[in-house]
DRENFITI-608842 format. One record per residue: residue in three letters; x, y, z of N, C-alpha, C in turn. Coordinates in Angstrom, 2 decimals. Layout:
<recs>
('ALA', (X, Y, Z), (X, Y, Z), (X, Y, Z))
...
</recs>
This chain:
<recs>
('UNK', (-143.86, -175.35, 94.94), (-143.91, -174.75, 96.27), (-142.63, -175.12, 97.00))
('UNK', (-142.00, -174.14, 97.77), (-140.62, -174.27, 98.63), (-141.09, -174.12, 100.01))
('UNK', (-140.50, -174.52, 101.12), (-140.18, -174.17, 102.31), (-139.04, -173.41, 102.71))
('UNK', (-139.00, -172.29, 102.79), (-137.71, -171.65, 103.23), (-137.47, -171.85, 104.79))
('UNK', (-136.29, -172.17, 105.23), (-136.37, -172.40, 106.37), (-134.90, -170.64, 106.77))
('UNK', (-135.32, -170.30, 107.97), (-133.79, -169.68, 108.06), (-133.92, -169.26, 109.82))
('UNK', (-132.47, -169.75, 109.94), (-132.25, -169.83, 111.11), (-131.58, -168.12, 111.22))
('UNK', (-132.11, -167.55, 112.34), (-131.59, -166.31, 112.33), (-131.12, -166.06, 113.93))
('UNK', (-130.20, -164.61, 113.96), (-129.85, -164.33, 115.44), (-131.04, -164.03, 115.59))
('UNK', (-131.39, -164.00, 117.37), (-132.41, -163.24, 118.27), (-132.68, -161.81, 117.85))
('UNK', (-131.72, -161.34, 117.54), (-131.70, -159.28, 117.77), (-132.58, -159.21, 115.68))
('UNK', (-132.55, -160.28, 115.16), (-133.08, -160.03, 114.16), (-134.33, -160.34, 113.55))
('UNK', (-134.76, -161.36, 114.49), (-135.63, -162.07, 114.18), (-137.08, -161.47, 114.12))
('UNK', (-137.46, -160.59, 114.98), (-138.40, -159.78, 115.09), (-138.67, -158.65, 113.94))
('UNK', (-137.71, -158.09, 113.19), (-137.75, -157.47, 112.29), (-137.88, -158.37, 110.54))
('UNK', (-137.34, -159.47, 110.65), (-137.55, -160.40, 109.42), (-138.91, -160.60, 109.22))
('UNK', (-139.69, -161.17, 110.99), (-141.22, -161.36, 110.77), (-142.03, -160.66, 110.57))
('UNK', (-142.15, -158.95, 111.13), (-142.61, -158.45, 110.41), (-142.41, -157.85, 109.11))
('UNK', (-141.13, -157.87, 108.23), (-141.12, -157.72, 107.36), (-141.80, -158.67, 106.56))
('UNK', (-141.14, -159.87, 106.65), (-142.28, -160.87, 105.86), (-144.25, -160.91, 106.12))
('UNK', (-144.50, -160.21, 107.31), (-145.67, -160.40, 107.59), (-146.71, -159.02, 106.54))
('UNK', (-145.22, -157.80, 106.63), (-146.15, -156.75, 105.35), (-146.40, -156.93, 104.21))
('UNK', (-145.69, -158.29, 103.98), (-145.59, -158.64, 102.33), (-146.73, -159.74, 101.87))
('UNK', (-147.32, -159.90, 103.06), (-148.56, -160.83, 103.58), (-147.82, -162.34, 103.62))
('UNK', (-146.22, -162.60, 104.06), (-146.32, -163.79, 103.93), (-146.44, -164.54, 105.17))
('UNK', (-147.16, -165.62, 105.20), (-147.13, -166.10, 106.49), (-145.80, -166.97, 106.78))
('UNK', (-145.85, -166.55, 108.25), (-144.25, -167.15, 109.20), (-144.51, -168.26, 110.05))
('UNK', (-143.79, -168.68, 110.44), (-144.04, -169.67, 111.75), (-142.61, -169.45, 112.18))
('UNK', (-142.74, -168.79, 113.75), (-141.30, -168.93, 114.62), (-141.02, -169.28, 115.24))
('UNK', (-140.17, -170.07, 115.57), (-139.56, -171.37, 116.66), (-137.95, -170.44, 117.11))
('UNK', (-138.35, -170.94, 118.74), (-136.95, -170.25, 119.29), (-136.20, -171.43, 119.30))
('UNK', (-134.77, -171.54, 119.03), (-133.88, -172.35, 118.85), (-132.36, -172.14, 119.08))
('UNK', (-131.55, -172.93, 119.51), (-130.42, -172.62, 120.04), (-129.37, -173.95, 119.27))
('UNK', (-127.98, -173.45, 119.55), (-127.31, -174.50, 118.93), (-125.93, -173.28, 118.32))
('UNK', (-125.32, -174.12, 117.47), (-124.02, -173.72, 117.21), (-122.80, -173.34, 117.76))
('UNK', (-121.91, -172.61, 117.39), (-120.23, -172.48, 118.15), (-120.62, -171.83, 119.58))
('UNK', (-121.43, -170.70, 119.69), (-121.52, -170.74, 121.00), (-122.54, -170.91, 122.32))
('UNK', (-123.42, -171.83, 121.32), (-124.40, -172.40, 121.77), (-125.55, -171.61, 123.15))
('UNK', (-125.48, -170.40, 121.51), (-126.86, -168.88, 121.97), (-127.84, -169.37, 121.63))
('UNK', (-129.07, -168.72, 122.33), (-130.26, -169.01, 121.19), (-130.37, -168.12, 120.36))
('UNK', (-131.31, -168.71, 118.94), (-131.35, -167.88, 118.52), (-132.99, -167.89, 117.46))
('UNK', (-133.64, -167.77, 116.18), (-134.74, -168.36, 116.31), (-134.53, -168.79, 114.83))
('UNK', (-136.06, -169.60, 114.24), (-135.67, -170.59, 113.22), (-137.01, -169.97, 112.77))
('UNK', (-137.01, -169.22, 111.24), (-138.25, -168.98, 111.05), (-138.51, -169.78, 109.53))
('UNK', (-139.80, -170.19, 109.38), (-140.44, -170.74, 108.81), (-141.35, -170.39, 107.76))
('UNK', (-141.27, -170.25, 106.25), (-142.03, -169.78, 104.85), (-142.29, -170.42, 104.27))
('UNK', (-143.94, -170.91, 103.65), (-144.00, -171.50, 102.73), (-144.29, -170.42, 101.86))
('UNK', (-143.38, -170.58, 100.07), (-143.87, -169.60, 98.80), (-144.01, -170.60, 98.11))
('UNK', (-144.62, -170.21, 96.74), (-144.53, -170.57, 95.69), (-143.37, -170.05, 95.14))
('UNK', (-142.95, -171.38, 94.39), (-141.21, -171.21, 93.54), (-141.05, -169.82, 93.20))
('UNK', (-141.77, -168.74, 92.14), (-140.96, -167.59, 92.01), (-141.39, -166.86, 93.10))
('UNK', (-141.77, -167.00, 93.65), (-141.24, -165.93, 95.67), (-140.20, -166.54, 96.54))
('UNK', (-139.22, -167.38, 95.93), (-138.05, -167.79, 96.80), (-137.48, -166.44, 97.08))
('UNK', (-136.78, -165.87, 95.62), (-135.79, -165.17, 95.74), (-136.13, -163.75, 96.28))
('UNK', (-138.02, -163.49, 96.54), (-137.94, -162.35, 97.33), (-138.04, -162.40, 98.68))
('UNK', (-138.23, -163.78, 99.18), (-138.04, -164.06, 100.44), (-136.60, -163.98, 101.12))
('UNK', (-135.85, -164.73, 100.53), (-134.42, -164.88, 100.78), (-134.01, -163.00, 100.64))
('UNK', (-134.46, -162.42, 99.50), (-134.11, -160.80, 99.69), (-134.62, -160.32, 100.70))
('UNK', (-135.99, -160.59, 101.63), (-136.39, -159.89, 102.62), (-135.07, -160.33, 104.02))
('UNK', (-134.56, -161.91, 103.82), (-133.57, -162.40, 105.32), (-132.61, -161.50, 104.92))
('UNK', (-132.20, -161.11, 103.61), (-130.65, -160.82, 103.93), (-130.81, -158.78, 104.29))
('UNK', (-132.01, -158.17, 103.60), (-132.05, -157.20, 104.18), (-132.35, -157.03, 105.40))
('UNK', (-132.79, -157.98, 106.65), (-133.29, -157.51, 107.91), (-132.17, -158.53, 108.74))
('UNK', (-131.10, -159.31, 108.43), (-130.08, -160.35, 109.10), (-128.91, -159.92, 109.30))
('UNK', (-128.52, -159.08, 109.99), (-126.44, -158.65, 109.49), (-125.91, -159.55, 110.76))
('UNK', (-125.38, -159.48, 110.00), (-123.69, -160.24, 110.83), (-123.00, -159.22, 111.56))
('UNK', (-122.99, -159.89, 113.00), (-122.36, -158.92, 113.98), (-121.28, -159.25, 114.65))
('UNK', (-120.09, -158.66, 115.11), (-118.81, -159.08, 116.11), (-119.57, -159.07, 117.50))
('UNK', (-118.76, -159.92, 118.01), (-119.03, -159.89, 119.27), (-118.06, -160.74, 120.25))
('UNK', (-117.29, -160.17, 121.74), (-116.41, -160.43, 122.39), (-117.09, -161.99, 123.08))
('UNK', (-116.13, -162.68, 122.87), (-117.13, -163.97, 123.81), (-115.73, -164.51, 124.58))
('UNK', (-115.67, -164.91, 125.99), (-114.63, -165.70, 126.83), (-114.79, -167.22, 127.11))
('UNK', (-113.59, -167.70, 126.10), (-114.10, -169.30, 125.67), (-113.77, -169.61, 127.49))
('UNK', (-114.59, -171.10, 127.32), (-114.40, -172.32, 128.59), (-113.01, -172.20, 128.72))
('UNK', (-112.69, -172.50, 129.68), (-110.89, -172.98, 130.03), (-111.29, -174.32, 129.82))
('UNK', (-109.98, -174.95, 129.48), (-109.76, -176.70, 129.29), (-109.52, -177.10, 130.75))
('UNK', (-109.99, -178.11, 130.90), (-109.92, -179.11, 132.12), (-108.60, -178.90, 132.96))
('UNK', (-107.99, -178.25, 133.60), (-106.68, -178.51, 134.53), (-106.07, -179.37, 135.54))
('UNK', (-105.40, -179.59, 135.37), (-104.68, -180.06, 136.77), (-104.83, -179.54, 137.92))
('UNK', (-104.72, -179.71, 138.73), (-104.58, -179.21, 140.63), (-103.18, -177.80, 140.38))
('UNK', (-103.10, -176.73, 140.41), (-102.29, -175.86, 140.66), (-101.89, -175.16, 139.63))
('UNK', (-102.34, -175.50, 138.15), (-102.13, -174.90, 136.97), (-103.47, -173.93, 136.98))
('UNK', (-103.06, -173.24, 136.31), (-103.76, -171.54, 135.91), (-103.92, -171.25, 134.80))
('UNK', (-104.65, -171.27, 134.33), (-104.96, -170.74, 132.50), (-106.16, -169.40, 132.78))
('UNK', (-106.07, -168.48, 132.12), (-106.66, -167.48, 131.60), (-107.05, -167.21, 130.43))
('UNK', (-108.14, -167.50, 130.10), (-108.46, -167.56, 128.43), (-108.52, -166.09, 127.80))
('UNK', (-108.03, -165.72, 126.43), (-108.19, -164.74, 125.81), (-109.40, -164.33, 125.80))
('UNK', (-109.76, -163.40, 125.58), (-111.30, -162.89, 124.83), (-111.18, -163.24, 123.32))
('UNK', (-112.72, -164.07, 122.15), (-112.29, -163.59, 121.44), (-113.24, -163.12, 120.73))
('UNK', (-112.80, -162.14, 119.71), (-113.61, -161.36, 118.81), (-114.50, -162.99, 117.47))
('UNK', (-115.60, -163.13, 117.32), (-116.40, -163.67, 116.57), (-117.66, -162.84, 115.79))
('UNK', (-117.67, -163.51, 114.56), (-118.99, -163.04, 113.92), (-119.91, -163.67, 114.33))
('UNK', (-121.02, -163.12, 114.65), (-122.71, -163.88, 114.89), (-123.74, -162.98, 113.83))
('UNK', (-124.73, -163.87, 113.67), (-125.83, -162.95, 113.32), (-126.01, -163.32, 111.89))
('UNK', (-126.51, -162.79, 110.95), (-126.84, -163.26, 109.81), (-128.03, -164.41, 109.71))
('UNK', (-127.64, -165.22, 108.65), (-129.06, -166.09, 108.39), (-128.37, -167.59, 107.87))
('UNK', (-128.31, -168.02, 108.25), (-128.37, -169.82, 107.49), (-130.07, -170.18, 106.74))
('UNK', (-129.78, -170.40, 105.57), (-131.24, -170.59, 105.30), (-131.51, -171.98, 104.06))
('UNK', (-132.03, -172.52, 104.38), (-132.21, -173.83, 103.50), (-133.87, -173.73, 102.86))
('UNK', (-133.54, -173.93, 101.76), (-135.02, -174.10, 100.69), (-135.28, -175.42, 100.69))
('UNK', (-136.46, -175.84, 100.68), (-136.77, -177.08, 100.17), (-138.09, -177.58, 99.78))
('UNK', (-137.89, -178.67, 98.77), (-139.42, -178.65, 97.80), (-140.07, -179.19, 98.84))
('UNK', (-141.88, -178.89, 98.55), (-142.75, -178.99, 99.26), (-143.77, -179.98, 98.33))
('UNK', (-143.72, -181.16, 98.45), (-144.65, -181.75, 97.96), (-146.36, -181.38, 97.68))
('UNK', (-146.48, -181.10, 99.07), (-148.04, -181.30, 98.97), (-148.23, -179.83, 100.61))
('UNK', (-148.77, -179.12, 100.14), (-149.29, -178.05, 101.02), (-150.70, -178.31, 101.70))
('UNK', (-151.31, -177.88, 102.85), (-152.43, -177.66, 103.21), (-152.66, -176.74, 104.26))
('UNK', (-153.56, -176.29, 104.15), (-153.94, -175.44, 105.09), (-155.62, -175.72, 104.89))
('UNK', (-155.62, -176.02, 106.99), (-156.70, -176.43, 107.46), (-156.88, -175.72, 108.33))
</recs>
């Protein structure tokens, strides 16, 4: 038995769960935030048995894309009378970070 864990963007997350939910697998979703530009975004949760990893992981990467998106970094700390204007910059977001891991002992109560 595995735990798939995968952290996904917001705009995707809703479509992963019910995809995984037609395939009857059960989810657990946690909203979560963190990384370079510290969005939220959500962290969903699978337990399979070992050969349903790889159709799980096929359901994140068909419902997860990776998207551009314009973001205007912080300015750095200034002095009294200095002026900085930060670029815009173009970044990828979106997709899936996803970590497997063995599951000792399962229950459901």
């Amino acid at each position: 038995m595995k735990l798939v864990v995968a952290i996904v963007h917001n705009e995707d997350a809703g479509a992963l769960v019910d995809a995984l939910l037609a395939r009857e697998y059960r989810a657990t979703r946690l909203h979560s935030s963190g990384g370079f530009l510290k969005q939220s975004n959500t962290t969903v949760m699978v337990g399979v048995d070992d050969e349903q990893v790889d159709l799980v992981l096929g359901l994140v990467n068909e419902t997860c894309h990776p998207r551009t998106q314009i973001v205007n970094p912080m300015p750095p700390i200034m002095e009294p009378g200095e002026f900085f204007m930060p670029y815009p910059l173009e970044v990828e977001v979106g997709g899936a970070t996803v970590f497997v891991l063995p599951v000792e002992r399962f229950e459901r109560l």
